[in-house]
SELUMBA-272395 format. One record per residue (C-alpha): x, y, z; residue in one letter. Coordinates in steps of 0.5 Angstrom, whole numbers, plus 500, padded with zeros to 3 digits. Example, Ala and Ser with C-alpha at 12.3 -4.5 7.8 and 13.67 -1.06 7.14 Angstrom:
// SELUMBA-272395
525491516A 527498514S 
***
This chain:
// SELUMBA-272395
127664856X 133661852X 139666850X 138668844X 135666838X 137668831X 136675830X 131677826X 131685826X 136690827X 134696833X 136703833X 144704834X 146707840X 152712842X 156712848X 161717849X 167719853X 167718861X 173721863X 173718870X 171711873X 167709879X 172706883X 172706891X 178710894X 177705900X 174707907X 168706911X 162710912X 162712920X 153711920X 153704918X 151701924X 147699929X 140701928X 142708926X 139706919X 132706922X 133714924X 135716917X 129718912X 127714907X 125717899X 120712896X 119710889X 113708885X 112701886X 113697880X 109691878X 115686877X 111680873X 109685869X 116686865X 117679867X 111677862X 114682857X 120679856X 117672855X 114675850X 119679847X 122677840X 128674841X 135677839X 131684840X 138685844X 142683852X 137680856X 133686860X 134686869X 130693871X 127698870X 130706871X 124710875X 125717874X 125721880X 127728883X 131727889X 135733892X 139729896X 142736901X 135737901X 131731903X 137728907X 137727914X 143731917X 148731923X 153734924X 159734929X 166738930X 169733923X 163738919X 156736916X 153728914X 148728910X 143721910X 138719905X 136711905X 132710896X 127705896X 124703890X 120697893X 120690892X 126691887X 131685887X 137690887X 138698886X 142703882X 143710882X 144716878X 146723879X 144728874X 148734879X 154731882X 159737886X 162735891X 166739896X 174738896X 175733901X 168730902X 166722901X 161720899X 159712900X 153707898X 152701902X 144696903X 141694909X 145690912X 151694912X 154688908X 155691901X 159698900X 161702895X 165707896X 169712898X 168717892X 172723892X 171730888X 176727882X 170721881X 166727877X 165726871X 167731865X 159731864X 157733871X 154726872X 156720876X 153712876X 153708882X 154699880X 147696882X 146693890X 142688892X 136689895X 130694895X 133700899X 141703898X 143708902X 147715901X 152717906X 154724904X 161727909X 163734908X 169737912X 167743916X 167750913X 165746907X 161748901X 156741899X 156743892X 150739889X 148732889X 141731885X 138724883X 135723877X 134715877X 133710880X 134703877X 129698879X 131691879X 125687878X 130680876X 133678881X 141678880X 145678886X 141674889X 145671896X 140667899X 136660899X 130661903X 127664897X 125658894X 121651895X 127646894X 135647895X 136646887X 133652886X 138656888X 144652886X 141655878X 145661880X 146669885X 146674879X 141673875X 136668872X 140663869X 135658867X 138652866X 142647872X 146644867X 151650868X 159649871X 161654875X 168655874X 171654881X 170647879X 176643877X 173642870X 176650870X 183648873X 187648865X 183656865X 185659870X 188665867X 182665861X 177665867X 179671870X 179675863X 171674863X 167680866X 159682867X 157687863X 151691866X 148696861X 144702863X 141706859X 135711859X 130706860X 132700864X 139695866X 141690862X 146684862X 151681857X 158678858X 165680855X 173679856X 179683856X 183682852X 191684850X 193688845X 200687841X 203694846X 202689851X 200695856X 194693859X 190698855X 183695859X 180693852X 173689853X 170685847X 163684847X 158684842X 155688838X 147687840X 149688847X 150695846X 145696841X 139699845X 137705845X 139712850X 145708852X 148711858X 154707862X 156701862X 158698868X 164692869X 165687874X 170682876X 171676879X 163674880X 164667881X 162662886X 167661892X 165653892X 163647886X 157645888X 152651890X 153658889X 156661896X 160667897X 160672890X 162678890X 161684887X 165689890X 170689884X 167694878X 169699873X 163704871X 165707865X 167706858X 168709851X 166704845X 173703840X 170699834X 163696833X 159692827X 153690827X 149682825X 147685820X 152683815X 158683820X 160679826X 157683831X 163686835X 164690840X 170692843X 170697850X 175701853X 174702860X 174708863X 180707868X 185701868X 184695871X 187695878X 192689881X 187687886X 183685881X 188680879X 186681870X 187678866X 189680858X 186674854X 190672848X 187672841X 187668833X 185672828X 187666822X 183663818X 180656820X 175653819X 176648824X 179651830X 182646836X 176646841X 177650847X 171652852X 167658852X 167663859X 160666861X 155669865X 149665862X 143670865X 147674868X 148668873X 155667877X 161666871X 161659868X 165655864X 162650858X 166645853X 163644846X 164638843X 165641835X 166647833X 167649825X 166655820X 160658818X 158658810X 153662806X 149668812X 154666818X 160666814X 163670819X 162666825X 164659829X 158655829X 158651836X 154644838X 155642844X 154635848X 149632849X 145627855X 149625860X 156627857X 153634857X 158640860X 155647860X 152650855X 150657854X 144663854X 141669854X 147674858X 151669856X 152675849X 158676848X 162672852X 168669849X 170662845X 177660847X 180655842X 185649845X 191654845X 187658850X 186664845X 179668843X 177666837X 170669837X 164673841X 157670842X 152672838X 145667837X 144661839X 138655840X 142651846X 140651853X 140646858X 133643856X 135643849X 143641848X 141639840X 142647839X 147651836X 150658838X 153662833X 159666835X 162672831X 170670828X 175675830X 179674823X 172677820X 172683826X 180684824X 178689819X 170689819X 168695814X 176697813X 175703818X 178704825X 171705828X 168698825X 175693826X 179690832X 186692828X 188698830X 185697837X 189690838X 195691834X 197698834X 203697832X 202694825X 206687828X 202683822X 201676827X 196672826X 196670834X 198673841X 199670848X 195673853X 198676859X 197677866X 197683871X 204682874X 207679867X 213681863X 211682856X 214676851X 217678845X 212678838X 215673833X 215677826X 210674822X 212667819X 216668812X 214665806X 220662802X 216661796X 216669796X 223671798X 225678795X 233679792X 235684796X 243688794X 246692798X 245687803X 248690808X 245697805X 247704809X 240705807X 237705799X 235698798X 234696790X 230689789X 229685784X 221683784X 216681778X 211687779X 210694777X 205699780X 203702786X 205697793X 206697800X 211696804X 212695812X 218693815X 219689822X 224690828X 226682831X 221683836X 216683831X 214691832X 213695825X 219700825X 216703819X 211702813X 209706807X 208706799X 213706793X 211705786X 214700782X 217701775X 222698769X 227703772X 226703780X 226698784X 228700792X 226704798X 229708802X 230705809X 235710811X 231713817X 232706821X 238705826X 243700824X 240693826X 238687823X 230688820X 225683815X 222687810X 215686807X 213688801X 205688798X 203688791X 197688788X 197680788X 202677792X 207679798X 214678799X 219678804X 227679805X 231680811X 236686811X 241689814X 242696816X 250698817X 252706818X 
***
């Protein structure tokens, strides 16, 4: 199955809500996960599900129908404080239910009651014992009542419930559970006749072998960008998905954890959560040993999105937590100008949800006439090949030279059988405004405080942020400005009438003020009388040019 080719339709819009706190484990072990207890604990089973069965409907599916698709949630009733094996000692009351939803690839869960006792923990772990989530406290509810957990390998997970003595339970009730039926996650090579086959990817289906995993030295000048990149793992009423993404800076340079993505990969019906991992990347070059996925975010609000209908198939996700320092992120620059052949750079992904990879493209030019709004991207060919991308590669960001996002990927023909294709990525300078709202641009979002730049550095977790440049001035439109220095009114001289705007910016960059004036034969100024003494640039936007004056405010 290629990634994705050009769409063709556009499936039904859905939305995603506000999650008001974020899965992340409070650290600590479960006290029943060893040995052979296990095997003492009761056992709910699921139906079992024919997984060739969704394998063929994906092979038949209309390609561009969305992310690529990796289980399937099962409706089930589960009281856990109920069906629950129970044991209870002098530390209060566990409760113990093993999940098993046969010959899955991986299990995920979701509460549709979550109360939990103050002072309770709450863990999740496989049948090794080796993979465990948790703990989870009673400040992990979320406002709606519900709580996610990020998938596990295997076809059973665990559920370990601790309450304190003299607690009340509260309720914990289960009404789904994700089948994986593809096998991301995937830890061993045993599964298939001949070693090569497991070298093609551990979380997922990537199917081609001509991928790279960033571990190798050809990702030794992305080090940073590498560890912006993330898996998205889309969960909704009916199934689980996968798509990539990048976090990304903003011009605050706070650390808001924004993602970009892509707009069809949240374009599925009854959406329901997104989980977010990080660093899941081989430990070596040459196979695929040693990933892990301990380091997840389940949560997010969706800021700004526009469709491939007209668009550039955007979508920028805001996680529900910060991103934690043991994480080690990094917020991913961006350029939003205009180019029409960008310096090339390489594109950081998740092809079939496998491990991250790193792919080099050997041209990279502006669309013309339908894909206007995108990059379009070929890739080398033969021998010289390195990396190209598919499905589960969605969303996931193309890096100029100057190492900043200049595009999310939308569509595409490339795959390793087929390196001749072309993938489409949709221009961040046609996201930049979208449709002219907050909830269809990237704007508001990443430059909150109006700076005008055309390009931001990136920044890493323990960095100091840099100072913005203003933006560069056009000597062709400098503006006569008198008093200069002003003790605020400021008159101009300009070959314009009419209504305009006008910002003003401090010498890091940042816009201290903005607002609109109208020009006429007699009336020519603005009152700047508001800002402190200092040195600021001033622009002034009329209906067909733009100028700039530097000004001094002196009180």
């Amino acid at each position: 199955m290629k990634k994705i080719f050009l769409m063709t339709f556009v499936a039904l819009a859905a939305l995603f809500g506000n999650h008001a706190s974020a899965q992340i484990s409070h650290g600590g072990s479960p006290l029943f996960n060893q040995g052979n207890t296990k095997v003492e604990t009761k056992t709910f089973y699921a139906p079992t599900l024919d997984n060739a069965r969704y394998e063929q409907e994906d092979l038949n599916a209309v390609k561009g129908a969305g992310p690529m698709r990796v289980g399937i949630m099962q409706h089930v009733d589960v009281d856990l404080l109920d069906m629950a094996s129970v044991v209870k000692d002098a530390q209060g009351t566990h409760y113990l239910l093993a999940l098993n939803s046969p010959n899955a690839s991986f299990v995920s869960v979701h509460f549709s009651e979550f109360q939990m006792a103050e002072g309770a923990e709450l863990f999740f772990y496989d049948k090794s014992g080796d993979v465990v989530l948790g703990s989870f406290v009673a400040s992990d509810v979320k406002e709606e009542g519900d709580f996610y957990t990020q998938s596990i390998p295997g076809d059973e997970i665990f559920v370990e419930y601790n309450v304190p003595a003299g607690q009340n339970p509260g309720r914990m009730h289960i009404d789904r559970i994700c089948h994986g039926y593809k096998n991301i996650f995937r830890s061993i090579s045993d599964m298939y006749e001949a070693q090569e086959e497991s070298m093609k990817g551990q979380l997922g289906y990537a199917e081609g072998d001509c991928h790279i995993n960033v571990v190798c030295s050809d990702g030794d000048d992305w080090r940073d960008q590498i560890r912006s990149v993330v898996a998205l793992e889309l969960s909704t009423n009916m199934g689980s998905y996968m798509c990539s993404g990048a976090v990304i800076n903003n011009t605050n340079q706070d650390r808001t954890p924004y993602v970009l993505t892509a707009f069809h990969c949240q374009d599925i019906d009854g959406l329901r959560t997104i989980t977010t991992y990080f660093l899941y990347q081989s430990r070596t070059c040459n196979n695929n040993a040693g990933g892990s996925i301990s380091k997840s975010i389940t949560g997010a609000t969706i800021k700004a999105k526009q469709s491939y209908n007209g668009g550039s198939d955007f979508c920028l996700l805001q996680l529900s937590s910060s991103i934690p320092d043991s994480y080690t992120p990094y917020y991913a620059g961006w350029d939003r100008s205009s180019t029409g052949y960008p310096s090339l750079g390489a594109c950081i992904h998740h092809p079939g949800g496998d491990y991250k990879k790193i792919s080099f493209p050997r041209a990279v030019q502006r669309g013309t006439g339908s894909n206007a709004k995108f990059f379009l991207c070929g890739w080398l060919t033969g021998t010289e090949n390195r990396g190209v991308t598919e499905q589960g590669s969605s969303g996931s960001p193309l890096f100029n030279g100057e190492k900043r996002i200049i595009g999310q990927l939308y569509a595409g023909s490339s795959a390793c059988d087929y390196t001749e294709g072309t993938d489409l990525y949709g221009r961040v300078y046609n996201s930049w405004t979208g449709n002219n709202t907050d909830a269809t641009s990237l704007k508001p979002w990443l430059d909150p405080t109006n700076t005008g730049v055309n390009t931001l550095d990136g920044i890493d977790y323990v960095d100091e942020p840099v100072a913005i440049n203003s933006p560069e001035i056009d000597a062709s439109n400098n503006l006569k400005v008198y008093p200069n220095p002003s003790n605020g009114m400021v008159h101009f001289d300009v070959d314009a009438m009419g209504d305009a705007n006008y910002k003003v910016f401090d010498l890091n960059g940042r816009c201290v003020l903005e607002g609109r004036t109208v020009l006429t034969a007699t009336s020519q100024a603005i009152n700047l009388s508001a800002l402190q003494s200092g040195n600021y640039v001033v622009r002034l936007f009329t209906s067909s040019r733009s100028y700039t004056a530097n000004v001094i405010i002196a009180k």
